[in-house]
C-alpha positions in Angstrom: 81.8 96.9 65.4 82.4 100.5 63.9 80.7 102.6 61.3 84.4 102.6 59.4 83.1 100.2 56.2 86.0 101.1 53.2 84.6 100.8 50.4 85.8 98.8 47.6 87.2 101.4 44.5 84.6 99.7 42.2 81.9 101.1 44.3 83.7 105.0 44.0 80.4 107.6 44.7 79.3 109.8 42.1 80.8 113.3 43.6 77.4 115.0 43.4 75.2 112.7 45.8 74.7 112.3 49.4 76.0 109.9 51.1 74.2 107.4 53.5 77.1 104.9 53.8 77.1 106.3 57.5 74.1 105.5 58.4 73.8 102.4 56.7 76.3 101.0 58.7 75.0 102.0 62.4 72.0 100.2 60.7 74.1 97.1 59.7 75.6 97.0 63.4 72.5 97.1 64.6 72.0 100.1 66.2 69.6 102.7 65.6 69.6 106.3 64.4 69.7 109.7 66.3 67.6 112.5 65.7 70.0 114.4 63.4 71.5 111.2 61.5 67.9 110.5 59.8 67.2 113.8 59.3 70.4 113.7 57.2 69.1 110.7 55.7 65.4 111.3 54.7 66.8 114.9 53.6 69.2 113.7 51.7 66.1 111.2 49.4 63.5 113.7 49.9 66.0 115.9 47.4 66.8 113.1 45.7 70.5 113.4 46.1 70.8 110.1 46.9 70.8 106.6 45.3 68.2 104.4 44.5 70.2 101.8 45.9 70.7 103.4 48.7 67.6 104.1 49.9 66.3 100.9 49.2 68.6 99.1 51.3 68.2 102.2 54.2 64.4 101.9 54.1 64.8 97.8 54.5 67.2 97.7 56.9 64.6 100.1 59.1 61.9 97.5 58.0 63.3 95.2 60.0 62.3 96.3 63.2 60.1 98.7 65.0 61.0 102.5 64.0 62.4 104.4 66.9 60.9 107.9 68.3 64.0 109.3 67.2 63.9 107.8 63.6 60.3 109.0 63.7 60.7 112.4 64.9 63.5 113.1 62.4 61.9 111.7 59.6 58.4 113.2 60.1 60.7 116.9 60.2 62.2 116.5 56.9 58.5 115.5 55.9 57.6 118.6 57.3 60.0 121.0 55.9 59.2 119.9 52.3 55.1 119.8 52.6 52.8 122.1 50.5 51.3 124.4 53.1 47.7 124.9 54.1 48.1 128.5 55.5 44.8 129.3 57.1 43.8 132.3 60.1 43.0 129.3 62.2 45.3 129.0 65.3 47.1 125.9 64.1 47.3 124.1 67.8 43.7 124.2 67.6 43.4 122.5 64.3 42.6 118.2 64.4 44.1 115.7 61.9 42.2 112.5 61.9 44.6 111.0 59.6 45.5 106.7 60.3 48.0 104.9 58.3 45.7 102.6 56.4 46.7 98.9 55.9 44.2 97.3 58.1 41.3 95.7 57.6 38.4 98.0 55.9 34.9 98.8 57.3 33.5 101.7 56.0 35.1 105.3 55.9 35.2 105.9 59.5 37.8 108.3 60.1 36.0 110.7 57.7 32.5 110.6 58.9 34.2 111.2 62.5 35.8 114.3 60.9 32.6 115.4 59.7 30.6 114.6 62.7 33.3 116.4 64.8 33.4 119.5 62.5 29.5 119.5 63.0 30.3 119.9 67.3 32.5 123.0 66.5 36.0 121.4 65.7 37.8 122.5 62.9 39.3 119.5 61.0 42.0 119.7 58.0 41.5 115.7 57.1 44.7 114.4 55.8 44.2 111.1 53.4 44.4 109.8 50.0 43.4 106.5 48.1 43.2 103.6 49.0 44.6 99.9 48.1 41.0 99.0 48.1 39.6 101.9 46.0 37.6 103.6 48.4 39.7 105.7 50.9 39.1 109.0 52.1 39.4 110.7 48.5 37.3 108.5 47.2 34.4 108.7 49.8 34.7 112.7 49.4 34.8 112.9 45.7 32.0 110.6 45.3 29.7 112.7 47.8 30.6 115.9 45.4 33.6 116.9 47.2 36.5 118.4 45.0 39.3 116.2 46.6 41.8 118.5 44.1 41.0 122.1 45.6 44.2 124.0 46.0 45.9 124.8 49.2 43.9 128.7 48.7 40.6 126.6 48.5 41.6 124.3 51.1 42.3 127.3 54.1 38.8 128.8 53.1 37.7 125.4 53.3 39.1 125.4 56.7 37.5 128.4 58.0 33.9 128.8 56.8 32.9 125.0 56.9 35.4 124.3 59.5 36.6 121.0 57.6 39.4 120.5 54.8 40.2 117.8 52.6 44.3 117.8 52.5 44.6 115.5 49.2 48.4 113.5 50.2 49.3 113.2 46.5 48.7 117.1 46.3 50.9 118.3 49.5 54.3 115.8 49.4 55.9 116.4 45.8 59.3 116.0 47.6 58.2 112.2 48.0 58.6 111.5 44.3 62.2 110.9 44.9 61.7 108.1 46.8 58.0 106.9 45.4 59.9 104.3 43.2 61.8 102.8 45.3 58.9 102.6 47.4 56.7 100.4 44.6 59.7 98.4 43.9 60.2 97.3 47.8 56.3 96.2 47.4 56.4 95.9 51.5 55.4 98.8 54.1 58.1 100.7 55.3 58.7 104.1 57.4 56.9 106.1 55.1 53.2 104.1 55.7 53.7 105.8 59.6 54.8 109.3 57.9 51.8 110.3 56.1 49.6 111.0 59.7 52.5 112.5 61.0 52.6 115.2 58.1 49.7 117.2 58.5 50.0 120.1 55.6 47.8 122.6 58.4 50.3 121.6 60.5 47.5 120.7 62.6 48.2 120.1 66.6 45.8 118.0 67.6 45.8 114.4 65.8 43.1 111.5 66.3 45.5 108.5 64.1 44.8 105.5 63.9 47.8 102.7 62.8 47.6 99.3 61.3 49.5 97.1 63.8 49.7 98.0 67.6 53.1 97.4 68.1 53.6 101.5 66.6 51.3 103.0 69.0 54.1 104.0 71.5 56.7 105.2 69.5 54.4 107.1 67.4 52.9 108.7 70.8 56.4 109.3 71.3 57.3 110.8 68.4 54.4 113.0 68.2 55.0 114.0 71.6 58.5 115.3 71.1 57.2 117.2 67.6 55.0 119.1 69.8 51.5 117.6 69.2 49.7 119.2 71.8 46.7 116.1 72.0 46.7 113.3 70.4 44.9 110.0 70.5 47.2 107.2 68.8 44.5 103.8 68.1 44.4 100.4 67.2 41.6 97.8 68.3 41.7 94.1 69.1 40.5 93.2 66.3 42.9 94.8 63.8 41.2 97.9 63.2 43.3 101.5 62.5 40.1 102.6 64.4 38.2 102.4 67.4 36.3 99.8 67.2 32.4 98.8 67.7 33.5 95.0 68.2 36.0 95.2 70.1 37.9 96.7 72.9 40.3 99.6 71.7 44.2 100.6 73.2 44.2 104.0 72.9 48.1 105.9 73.2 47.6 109.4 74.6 49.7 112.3 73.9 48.9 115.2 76.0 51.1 118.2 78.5 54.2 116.6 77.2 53.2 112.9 78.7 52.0 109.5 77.0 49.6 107.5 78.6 48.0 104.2 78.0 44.6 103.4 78.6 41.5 101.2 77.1 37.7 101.2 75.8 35.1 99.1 74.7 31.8 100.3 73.2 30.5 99.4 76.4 32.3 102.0 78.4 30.4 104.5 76.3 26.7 103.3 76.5 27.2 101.8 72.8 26.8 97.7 71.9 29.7 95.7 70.7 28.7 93.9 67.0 29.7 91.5 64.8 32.4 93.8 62.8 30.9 92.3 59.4 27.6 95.3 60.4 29.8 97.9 59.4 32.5 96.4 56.7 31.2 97.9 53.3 31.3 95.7 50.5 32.6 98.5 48.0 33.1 102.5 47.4 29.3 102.8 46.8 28.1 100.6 49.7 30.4 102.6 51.9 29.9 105.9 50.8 26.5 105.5 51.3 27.1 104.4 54.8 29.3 107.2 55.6 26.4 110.2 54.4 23.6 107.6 56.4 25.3 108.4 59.4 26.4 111.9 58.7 22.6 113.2 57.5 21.4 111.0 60.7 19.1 108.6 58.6 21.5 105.2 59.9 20.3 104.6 63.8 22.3 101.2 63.6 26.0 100.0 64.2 28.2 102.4 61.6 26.4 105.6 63.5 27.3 104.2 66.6 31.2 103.7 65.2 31.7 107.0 63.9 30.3 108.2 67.3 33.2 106.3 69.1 35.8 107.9 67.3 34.4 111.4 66.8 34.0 111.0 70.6 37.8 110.5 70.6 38.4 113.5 67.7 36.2 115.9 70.5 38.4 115.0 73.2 41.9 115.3 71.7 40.5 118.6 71.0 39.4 119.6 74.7 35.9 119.7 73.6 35.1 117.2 76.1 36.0 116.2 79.3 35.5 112.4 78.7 34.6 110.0 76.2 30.9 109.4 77.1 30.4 112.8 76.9 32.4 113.5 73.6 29.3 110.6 72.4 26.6 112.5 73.1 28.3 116.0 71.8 28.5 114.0 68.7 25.2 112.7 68.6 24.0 116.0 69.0 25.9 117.1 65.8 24.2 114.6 63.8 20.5 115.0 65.3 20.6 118.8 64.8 22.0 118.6 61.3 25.0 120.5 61.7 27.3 117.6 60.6 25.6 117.3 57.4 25.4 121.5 57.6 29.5 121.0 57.3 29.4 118.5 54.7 27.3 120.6 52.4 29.4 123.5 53.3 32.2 121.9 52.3 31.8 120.8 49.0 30.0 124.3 48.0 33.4 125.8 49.1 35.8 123.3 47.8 34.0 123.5 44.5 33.5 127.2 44.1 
């Protein structure tokens, strides 16, 4: 089969839009796209120079499978190009993201009281999030805790450099993804754009901790990250459905780092921590986990969410080179908690977002 599909006169293109008919039909044969074709592609939507219909039926078709590294890489560049800049002194390579795609079961705000925890050991952290279908993402959490989730970019980079942790607010940094956020709602399923978000940090930040909602995109997201130039990166899902690592069960863990992707697994165990019944650390709603997360982060909660959030700041401390294993990247981040300077960066960083 060939790419050669003529058209029918009745469907004649409006002279000013892009055209995806291309791609659409290496889709419809069943073949994937290069680099360069779906950086055409997500360009030409991310402009909006293209066709509702069109980009429906391009972002379906893609649905249908697993994305490619390829599709991945040149998706996440267009992404790229068009984000709202956090421009800080920091070197950006040195900068973590601990960004996941959301869509798997909730416990409490992990992620972010990992970020915290690891900004506390010395990391600096630009945390990429939003809200969440269940009302209590990572904007949530922070706002509720007093930070202001809608500091500017300025704000942001001083954020960045005297408390050594960000809050990167998505709605705020991807106004090029208004072309396509209605076709988005009107598909009502996940699609390319639920992996794009971690892959788009606005610090452009080089080391990545990201956890995804369905194992199956752990490689080719390694992949992709890998030929964007992600210097570390820890790519998780656990067996138990979590876009985290997990106290209850064993973790796969996807490792990006000197231009190779490795494989490898963990269980709390491994780490000197207890596996537990997941329902010890699912929150039953935004003030439940809020209250969790700043437990663990001021050091009053000795139980099952500390010992989570020290699994995967263990993981944030070693995609950043902090550590030289994850048993030790647990006990650098105990020590962040037990000497207050976690909670010193959470205070820090919403007097600075704020001022």
């Amino acid at each position: 089969m060939t790419n050669d599909r003529k058209q029918p006169s009745e469907f004649a293109r409006d002279s000013q839009s892009a055209d995806l008919t291309p791609m659409l039909g290496t889709l419809l044969d069943g073949r994937t796209l290069s680099v360069d074709e779906t950086t055409t592609a997500f360009e030409a939507m991310m402009t909006g120079h293209v066709h509702h219909g069109e980009m429906g039926a391009l972002l379906a078709l893609l649905a249908t499978r697993l994305p490619t590294p390829d599709e991945l890489q040149g998706a996440a560049t267009v992404m790229r190009r068009h984000v709202t800049k956090v421009e800080s002194s920091l070197p950006a390579d040195d900068v973590l993201d601990t960004a996941g795609t959301g869509g798997a079961p909730k416990t409490f705000n992990v992620s972010t009281a990992a970020a915290l925890v690891a900004a506390g050991a010395g990391v600096n952290v630009a945390k990429h999030g939003n809200r969440s279908r269940t009302g209590r993402g990572s904007a949530e959490a922070l706002e509720s805790i007093g930070i202001n989730v809608d500091a500017g970019p300025a704000v942001q980079a001083r954020c960045l450099e005297e408390a050594g942790i960000c809050f990167c607010f998505a709605i705020h940094h991807h106004p090029a993804t208004r072309h396509v956020m209605p076709v988005r709602k009107a598909m009502g399923v996940p699609t390319i754009f639920n992996l794009l978000g971690p892959l788009t940090n606005p610090a452009d930040a080089g080391r990545q901790l990201m956890g995804v909602w369905d194992g199956r995109y752990q490689k080719p997201v390694a992949q992709a990250l890998n030929h964007l130039g992600t210097r570390r990166a820890l790519i998780v899902h656990s067996d138990d459905g979590l876009d985290e690592l997990s106290i209850s069960a064993p973790s796969t863990v996807y490792e990006v780092r000197d231009g190779e992707v490795s494989q490898w697994r963990i269980s709390p165990e491994d780490v000197g921590l207890t596996s537990v019944d997941i329902g010890l650390v699912t929150a039953r709603d935004l003030d439940h986990a809020t209250e969790m997360m700043k437990s663990v982060v001021d050091g009053s909660e000795k139980g099952p969410a500390r010992d989570m959030t020290l699994l995967n700041a263990a993981a944030a401390l070693l995609a950043c080179d902090q550590v030289s294993d994850m048993k030790e990247g647990v006990q650098v981040a105990a020590a962040s908690i037990n000497d207050g300077s976690a909670m010193a960066s959470l205070e820090k960083l919403a007097s600075v977002s704020n001022s």
